[in-house]
N, CA, C and O atoms as a Tinker XYZ file with bonds, in Angstrom:
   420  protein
     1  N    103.513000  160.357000    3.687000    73     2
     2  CA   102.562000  160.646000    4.740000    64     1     3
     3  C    103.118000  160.169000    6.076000    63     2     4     5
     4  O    103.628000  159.054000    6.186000    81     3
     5  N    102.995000  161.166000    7.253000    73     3     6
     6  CA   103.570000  160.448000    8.486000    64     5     7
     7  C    102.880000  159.526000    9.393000    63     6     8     9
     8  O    101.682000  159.279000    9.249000    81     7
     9  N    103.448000  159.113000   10.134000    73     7    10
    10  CA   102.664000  157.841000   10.792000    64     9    11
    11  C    102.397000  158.371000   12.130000    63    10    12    13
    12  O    102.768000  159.400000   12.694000    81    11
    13  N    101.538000  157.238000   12.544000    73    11    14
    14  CA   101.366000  157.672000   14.318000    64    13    15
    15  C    102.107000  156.343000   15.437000    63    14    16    17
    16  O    102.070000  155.226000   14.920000    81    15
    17  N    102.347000  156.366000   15.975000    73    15    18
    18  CA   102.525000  155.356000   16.987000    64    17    19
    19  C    101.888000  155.184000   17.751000    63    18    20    21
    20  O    101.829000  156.131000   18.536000    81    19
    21  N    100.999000  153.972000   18.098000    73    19    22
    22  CA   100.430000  153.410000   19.093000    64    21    23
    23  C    100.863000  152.180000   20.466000    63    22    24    25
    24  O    101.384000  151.082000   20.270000    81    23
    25  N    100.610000  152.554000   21.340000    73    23    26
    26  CA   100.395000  151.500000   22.158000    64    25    27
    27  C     98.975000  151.058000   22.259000    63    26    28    29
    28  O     98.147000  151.953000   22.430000    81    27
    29  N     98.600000  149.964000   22.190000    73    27    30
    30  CA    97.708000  149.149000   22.639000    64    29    31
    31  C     97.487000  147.974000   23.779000    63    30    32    33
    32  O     98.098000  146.906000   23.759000    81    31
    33  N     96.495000  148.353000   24.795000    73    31    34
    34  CA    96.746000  147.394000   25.784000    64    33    35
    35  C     95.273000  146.370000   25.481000    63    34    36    37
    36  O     94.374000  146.691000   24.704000    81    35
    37  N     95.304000  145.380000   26.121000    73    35    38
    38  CA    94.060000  144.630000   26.577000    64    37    39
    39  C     93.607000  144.715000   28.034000    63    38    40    41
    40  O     94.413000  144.083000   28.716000    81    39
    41  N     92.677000  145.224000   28.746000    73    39    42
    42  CA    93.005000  145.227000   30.109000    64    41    43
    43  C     92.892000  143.504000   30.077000    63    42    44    45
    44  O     92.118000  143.043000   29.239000    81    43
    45  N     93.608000  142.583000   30.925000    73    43    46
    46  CA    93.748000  141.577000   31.833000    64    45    47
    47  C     94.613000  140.081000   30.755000    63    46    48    49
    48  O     94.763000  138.873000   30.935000    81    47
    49  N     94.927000  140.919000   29.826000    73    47    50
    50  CA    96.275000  140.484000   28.819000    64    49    51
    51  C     95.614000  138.944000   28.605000    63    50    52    53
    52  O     94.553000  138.864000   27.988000    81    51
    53  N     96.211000  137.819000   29.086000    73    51    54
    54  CA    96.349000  136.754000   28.365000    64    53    55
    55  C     94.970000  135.697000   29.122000    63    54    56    57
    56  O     94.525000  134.629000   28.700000    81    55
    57  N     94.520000  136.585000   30.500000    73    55    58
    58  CA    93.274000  136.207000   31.295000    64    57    59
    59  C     92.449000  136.345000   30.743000    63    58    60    61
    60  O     91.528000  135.531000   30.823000    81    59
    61  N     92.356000  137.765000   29.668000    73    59    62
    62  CA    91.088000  138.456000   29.170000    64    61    63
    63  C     90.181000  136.982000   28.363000    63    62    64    65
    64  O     90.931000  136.017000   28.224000    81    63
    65  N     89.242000  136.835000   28.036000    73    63    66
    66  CA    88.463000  135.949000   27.273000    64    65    67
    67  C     88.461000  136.253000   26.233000    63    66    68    69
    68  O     87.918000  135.456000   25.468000    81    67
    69  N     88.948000  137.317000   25.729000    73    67    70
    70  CA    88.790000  138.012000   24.295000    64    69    71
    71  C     90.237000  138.096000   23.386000    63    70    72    73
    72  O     90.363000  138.592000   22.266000    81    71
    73  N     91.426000  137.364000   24.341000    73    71    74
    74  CA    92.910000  137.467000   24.118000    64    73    75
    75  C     92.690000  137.128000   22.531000    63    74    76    77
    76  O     92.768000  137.874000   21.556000    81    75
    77  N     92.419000  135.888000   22.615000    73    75    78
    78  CA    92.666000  135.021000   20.962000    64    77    79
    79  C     92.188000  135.765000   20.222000    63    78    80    81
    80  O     92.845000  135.727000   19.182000    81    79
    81  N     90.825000  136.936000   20.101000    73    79    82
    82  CA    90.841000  137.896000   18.497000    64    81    83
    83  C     91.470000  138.976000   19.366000    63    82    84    85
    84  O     90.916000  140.033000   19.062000    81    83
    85  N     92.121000  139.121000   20.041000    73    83    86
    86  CA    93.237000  140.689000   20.124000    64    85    87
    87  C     94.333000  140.548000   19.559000    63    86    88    89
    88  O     94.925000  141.419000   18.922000    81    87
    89  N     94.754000  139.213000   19.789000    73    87    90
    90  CA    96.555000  138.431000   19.190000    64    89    91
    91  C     95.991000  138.209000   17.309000    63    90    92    93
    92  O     96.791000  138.385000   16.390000    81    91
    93  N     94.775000  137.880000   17.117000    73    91    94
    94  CA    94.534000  137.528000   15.768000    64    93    95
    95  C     94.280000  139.034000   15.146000    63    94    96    97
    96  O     94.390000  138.982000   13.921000    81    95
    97  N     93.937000  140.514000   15.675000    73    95    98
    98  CA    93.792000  141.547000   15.041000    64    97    99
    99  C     95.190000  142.106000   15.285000    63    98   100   101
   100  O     95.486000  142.910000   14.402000    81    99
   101  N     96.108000  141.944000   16.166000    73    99   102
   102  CA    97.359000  142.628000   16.503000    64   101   103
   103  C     97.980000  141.873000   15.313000    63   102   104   105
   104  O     98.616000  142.577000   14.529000    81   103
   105  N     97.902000  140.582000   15.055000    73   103   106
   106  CA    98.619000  139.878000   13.944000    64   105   107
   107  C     98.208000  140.680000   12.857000    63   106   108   109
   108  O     99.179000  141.052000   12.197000    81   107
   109  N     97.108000  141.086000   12.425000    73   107   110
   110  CA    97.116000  141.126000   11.031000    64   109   111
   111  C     96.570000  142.722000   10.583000    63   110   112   113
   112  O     95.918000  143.068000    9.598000    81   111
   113  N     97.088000  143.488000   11.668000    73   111   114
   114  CA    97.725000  144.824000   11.643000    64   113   115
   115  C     98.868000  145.033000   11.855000    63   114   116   117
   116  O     99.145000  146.075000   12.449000    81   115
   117  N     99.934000  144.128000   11.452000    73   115   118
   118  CA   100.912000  143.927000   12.341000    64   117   119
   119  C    101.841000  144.698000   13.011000    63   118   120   121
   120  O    102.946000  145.147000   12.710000    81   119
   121  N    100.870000  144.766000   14.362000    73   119   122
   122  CA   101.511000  145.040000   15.387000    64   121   123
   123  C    102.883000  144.175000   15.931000    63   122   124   125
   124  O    103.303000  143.181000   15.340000    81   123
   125  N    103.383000  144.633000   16.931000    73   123   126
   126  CA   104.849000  144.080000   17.402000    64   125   127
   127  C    104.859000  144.131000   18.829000    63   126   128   129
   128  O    104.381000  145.140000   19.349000    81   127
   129  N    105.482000  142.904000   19.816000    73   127   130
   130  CA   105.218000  143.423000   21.275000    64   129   131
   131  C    106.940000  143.868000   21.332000    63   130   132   133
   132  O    107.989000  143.727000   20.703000    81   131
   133  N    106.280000  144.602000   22.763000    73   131   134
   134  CA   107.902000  145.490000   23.151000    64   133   135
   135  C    108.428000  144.776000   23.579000    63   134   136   137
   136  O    108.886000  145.248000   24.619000    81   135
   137  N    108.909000  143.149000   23.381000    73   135   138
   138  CA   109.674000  142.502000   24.289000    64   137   139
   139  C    109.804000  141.210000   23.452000    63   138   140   141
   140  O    109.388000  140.946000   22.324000    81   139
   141  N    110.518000  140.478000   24.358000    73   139   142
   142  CA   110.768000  139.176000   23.467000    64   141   143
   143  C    109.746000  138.068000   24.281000    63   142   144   145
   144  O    109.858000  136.865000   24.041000    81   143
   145  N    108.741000  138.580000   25.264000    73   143   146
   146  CA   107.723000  137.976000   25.582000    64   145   147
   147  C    106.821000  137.336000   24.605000    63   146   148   149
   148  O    106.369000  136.192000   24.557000    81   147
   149  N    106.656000  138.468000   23.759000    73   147   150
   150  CA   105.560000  137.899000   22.616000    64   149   151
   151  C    104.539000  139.082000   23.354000    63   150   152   153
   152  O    104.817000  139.778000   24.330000    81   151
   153  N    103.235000  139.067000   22.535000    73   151   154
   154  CA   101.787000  139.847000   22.898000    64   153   155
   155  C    101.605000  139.264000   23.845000    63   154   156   157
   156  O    101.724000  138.040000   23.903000    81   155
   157  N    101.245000  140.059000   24.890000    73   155   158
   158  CA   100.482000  139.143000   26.286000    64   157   159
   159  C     99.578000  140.218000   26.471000    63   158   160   161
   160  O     98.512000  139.623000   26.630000    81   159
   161  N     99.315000  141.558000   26.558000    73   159   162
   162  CA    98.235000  142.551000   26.817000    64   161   163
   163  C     98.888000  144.030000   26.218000    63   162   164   165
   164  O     98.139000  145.006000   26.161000    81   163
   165  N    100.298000  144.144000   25.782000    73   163   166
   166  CA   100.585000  144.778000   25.050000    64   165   167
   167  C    101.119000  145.064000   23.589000    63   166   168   169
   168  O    102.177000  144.465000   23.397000    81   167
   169  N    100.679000  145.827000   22.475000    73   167   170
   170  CA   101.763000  145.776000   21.674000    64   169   171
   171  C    101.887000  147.188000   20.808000    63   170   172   173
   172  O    101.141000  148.161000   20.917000    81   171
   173  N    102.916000  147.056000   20.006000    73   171   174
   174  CA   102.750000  148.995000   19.320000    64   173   175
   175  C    102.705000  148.549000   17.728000    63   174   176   177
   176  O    103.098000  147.531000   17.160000    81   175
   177  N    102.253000  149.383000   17.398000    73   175   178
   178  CA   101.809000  149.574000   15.918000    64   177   179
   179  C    101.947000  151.009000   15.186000    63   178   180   181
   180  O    101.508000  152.040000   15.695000    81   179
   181  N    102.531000  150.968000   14.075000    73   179   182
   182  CA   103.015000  151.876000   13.398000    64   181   183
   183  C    101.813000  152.336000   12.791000    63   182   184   185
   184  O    101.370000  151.311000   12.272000    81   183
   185  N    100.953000  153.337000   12.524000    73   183   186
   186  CA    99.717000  153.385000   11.861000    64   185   187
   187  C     99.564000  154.404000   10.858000    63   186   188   189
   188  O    100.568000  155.117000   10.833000    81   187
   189  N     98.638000  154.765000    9.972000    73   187   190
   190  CA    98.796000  155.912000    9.416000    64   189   191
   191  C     97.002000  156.260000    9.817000    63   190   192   193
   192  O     96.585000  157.277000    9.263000    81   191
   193  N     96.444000  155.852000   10.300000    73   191   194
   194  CA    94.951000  156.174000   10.902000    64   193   195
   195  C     95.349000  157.032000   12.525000    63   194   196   197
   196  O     96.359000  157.143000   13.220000    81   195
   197  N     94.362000  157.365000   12.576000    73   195   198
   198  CA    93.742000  157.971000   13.455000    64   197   199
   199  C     93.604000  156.993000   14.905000    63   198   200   201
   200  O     93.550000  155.772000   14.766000    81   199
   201  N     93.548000  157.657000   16.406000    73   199   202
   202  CA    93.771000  156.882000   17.018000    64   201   203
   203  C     92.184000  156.079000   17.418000    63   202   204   205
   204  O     92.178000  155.054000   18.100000    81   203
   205  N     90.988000  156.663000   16.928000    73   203   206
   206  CA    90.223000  156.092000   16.857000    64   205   207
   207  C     89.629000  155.199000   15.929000    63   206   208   209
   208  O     88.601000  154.585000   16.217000    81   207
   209  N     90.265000  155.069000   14.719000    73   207   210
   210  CA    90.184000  154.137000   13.732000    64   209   211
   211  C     90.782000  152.757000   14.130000    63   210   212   213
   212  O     90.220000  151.679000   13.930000    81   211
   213  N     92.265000  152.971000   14.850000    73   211   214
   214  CA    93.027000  152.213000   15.143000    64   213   215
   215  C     92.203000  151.294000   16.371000    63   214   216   217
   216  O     91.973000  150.097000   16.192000    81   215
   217  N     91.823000  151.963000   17.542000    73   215   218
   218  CA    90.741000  151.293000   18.345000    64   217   219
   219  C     89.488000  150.060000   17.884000    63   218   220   221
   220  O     89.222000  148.913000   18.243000    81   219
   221  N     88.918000  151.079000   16.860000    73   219   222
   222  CA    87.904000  150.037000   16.323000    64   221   223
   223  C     88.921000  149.012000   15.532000    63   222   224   225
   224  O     88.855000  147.905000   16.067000    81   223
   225  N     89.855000  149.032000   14.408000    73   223   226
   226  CA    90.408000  147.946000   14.077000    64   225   227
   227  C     90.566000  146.647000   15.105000    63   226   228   229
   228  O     90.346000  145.451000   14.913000    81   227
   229  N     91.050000  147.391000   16.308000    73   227   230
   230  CA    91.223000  146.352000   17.302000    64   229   231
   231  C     90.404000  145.762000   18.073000    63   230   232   233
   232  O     90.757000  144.705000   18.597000    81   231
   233  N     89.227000  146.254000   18.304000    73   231   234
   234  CA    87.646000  145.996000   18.690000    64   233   235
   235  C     87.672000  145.106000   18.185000    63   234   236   237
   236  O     87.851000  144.071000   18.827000    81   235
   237  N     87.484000  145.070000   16.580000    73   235   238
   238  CA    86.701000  144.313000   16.086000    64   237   239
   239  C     86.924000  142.654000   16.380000    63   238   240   241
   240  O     87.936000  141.956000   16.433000    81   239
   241  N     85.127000  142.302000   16.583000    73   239   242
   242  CA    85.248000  140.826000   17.054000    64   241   243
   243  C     85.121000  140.957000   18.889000    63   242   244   245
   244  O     84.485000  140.233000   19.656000    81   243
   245  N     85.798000  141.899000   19.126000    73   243   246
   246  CA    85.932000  141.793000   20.931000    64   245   247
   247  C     84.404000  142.655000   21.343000    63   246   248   249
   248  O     83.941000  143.701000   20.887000    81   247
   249  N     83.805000  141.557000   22.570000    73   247   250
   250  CA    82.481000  142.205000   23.115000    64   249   251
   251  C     82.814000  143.447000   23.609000    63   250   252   253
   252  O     82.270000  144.487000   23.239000    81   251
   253  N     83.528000  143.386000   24.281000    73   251   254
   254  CA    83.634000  144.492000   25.256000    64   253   255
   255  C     84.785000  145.539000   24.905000    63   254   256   257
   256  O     85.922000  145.204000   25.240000    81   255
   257  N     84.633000  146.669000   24.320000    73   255   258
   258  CA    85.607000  147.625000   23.362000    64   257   259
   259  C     85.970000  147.863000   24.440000    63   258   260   261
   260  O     87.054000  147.345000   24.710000    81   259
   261  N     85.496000  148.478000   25.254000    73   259   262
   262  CA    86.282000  149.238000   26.626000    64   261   263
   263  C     87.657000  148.486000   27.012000    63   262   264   265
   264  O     88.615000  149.132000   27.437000    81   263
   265  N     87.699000  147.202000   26.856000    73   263   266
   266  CA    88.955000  146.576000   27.321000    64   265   267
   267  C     90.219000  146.751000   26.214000    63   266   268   269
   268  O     91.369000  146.345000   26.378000    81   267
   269  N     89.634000  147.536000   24.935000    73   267   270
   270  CA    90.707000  147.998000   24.546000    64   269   271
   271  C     91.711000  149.306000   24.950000    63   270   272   273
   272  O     90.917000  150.031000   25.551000    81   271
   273  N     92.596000  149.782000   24.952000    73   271   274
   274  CA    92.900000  151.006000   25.258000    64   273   275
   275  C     94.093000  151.623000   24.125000    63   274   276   277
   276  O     95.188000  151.078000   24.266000    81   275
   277  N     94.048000  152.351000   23.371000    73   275   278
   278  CA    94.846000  152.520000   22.635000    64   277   279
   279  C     95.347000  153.862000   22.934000    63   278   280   281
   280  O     94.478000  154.568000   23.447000    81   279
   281  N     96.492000  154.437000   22.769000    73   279   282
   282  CA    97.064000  155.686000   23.122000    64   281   283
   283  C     98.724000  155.728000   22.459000    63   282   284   285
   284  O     99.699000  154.988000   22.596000    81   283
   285  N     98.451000  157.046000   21.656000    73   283   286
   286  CA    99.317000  157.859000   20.530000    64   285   287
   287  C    100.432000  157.704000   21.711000    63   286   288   289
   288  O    100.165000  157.786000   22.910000    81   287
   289  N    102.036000  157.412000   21.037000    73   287   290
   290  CA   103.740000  157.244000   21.447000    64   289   291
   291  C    103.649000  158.904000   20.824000    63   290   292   293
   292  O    103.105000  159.266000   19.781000    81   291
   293  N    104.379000  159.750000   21.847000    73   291   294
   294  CA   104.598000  160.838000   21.476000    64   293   295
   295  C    105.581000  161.781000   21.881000    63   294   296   297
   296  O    105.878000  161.694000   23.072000    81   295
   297  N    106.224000  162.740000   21.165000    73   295   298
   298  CA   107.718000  162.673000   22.258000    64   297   299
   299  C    107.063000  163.305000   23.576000    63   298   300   301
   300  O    107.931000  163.476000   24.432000    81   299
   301  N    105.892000  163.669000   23.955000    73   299   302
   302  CA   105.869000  164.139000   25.318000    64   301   303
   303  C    105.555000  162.689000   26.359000    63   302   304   305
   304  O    106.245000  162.597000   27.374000    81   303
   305  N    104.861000  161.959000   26.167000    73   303   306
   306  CA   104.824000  160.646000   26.658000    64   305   307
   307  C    105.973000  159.809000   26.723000    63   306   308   309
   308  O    106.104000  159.052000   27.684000    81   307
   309  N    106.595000  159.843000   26.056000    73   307   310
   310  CA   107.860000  158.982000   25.977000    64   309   311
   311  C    109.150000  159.840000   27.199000    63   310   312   313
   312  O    110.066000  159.257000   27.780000    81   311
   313  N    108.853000  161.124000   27.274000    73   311   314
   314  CA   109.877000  161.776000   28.525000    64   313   315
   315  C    109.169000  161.535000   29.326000    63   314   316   317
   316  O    109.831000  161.187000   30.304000    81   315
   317  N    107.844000  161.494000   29.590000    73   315   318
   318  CA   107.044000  161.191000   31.069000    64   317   319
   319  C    107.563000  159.806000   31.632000    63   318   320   321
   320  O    108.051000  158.785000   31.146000    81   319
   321  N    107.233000  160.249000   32.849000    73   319   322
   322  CA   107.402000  159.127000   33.542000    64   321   323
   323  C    105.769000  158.240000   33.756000    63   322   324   325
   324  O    105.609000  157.025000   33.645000    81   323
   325  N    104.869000  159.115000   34.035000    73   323   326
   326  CA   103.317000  159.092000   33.748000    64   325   327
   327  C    102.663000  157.782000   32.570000    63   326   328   329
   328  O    101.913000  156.850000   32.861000    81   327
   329  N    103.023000  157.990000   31.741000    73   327   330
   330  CA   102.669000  156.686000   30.430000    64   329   331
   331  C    103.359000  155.570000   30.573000    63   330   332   333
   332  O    102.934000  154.448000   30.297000    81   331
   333  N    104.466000  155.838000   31.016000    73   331   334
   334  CA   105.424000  154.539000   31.501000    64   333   335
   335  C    106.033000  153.988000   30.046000    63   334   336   337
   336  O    106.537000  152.879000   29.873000    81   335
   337  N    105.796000  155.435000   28.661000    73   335   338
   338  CA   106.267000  154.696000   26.986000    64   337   339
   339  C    108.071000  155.094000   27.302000    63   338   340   341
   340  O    108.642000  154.964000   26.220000    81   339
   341  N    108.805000  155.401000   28.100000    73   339   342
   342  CA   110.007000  155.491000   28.039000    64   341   343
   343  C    110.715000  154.010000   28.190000    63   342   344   345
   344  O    111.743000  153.897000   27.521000    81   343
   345  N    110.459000  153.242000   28.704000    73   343   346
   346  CA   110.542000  151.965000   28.553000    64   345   347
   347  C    110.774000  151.281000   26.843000    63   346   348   349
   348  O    111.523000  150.343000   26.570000    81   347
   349  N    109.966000  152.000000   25.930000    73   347   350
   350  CA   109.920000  151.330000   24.856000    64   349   351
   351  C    111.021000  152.328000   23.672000    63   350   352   353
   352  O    111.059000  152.213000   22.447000    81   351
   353  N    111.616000  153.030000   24.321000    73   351   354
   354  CA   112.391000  153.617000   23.775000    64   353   355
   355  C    113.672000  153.307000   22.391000    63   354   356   357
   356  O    113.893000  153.848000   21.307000    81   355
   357  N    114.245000  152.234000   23.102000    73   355   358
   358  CA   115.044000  151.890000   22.296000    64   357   359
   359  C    114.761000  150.913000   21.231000    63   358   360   361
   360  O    115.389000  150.680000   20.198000    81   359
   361  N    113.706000  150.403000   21.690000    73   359   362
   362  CA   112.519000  149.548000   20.591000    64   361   363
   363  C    112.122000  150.631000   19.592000    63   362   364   365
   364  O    112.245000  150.430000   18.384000    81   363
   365  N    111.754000  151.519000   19.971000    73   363   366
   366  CA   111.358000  152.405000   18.962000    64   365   367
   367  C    112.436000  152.856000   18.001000    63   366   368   369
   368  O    112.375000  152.882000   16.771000    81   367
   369  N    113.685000  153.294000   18.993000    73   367   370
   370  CA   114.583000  153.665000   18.158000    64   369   371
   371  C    115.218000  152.950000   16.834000    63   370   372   373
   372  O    115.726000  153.409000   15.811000    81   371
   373  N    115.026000  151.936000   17.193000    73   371   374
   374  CA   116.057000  150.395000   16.384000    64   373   375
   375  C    114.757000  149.923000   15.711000    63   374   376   377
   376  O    114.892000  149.544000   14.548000    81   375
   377  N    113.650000  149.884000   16.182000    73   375   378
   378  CA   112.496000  148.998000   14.934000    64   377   379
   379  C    111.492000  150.232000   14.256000    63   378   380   381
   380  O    110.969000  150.005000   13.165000    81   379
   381  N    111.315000  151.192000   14.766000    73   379   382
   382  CA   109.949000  151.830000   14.128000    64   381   383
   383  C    110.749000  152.914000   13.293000    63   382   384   385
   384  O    110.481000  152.894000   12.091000    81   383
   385  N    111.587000  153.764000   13.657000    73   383   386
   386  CA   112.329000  154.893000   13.527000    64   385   387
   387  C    112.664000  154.880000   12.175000    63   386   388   389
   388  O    112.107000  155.577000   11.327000    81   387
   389  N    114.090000  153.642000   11.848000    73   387   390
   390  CA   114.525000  153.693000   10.553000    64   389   391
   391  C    113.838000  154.016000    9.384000    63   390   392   393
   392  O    114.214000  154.798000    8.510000    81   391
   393  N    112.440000  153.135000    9.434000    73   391   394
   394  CA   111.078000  152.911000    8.215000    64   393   395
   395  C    110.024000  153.470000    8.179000    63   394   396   397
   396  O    109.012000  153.160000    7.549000    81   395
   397  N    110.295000  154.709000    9.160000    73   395   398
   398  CA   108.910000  155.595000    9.575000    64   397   399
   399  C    109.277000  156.749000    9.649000    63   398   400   401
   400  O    110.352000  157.089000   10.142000    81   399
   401  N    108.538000  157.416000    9.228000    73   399   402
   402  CA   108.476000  159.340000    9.711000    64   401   403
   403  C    106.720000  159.260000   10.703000    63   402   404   405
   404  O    105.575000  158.900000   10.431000    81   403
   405  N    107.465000  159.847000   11.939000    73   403   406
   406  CA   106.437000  159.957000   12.513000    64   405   407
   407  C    106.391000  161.325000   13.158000    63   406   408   409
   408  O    107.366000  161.768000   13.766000    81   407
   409  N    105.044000  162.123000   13.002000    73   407   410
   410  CA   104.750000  163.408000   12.929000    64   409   411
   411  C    105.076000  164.293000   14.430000    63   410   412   413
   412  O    105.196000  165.514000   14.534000    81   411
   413  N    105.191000  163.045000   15.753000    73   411   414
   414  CA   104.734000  163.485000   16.728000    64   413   415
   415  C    105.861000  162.765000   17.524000    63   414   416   417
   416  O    105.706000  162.695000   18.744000    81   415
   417  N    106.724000  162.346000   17.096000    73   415   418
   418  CA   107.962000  161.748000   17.673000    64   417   419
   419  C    109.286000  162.509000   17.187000    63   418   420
   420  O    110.392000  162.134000   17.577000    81   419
């Protein structure tokens, strides 16, 4: 079955009040951040759900869903300059790629 790729943001990352269950649901979906920062308001996740399943996974526990934002890695996003996912490119290439078939990449 193929997968989807997500980015997930928090709006206001490590300010937000809601950081500690976003880093505790990104953990144990395990998500990955694009950097050697660690999670601070972003990270991507390999999924086989839907991009609204994936949302509520990450809700959950957080008051305010709206501060989630989740949005499908796709090869048209990844040539945009618009999504700003070309950046995560070679992350993708070297960590998600090898162990994934993904439908839309």
């Amino acid at each position: 079955m193929n997968m989807h790729l997500y980015e997930i943001r928090l709006s206001g990352g490590r300010s937000n009040r809601e950081f500690a269950v976003f880093l505790e649901n990104a953990t144990n979906l395990g998500a990955k951040p694009p950097d050697y920062a660690g999670i601070s308001s972003v990270c991507l996740l390999a999924h086989r759900q839907d991009k609204e399943t994936v949302h509520l996974l990450f809700a959950r526990g957080i008051n305010s869903e709206s501060d989630i934002v989740v949005t499908e890695i796709t090869r048209k996003t990844l040539a945009s300059d618009k999504y700003g996912h070309v950046v995560y490119s070679d992350f993708i290439d070297r960590y998600f790629r090898p162990y994934h078939r993904f439908s839309k990449l």
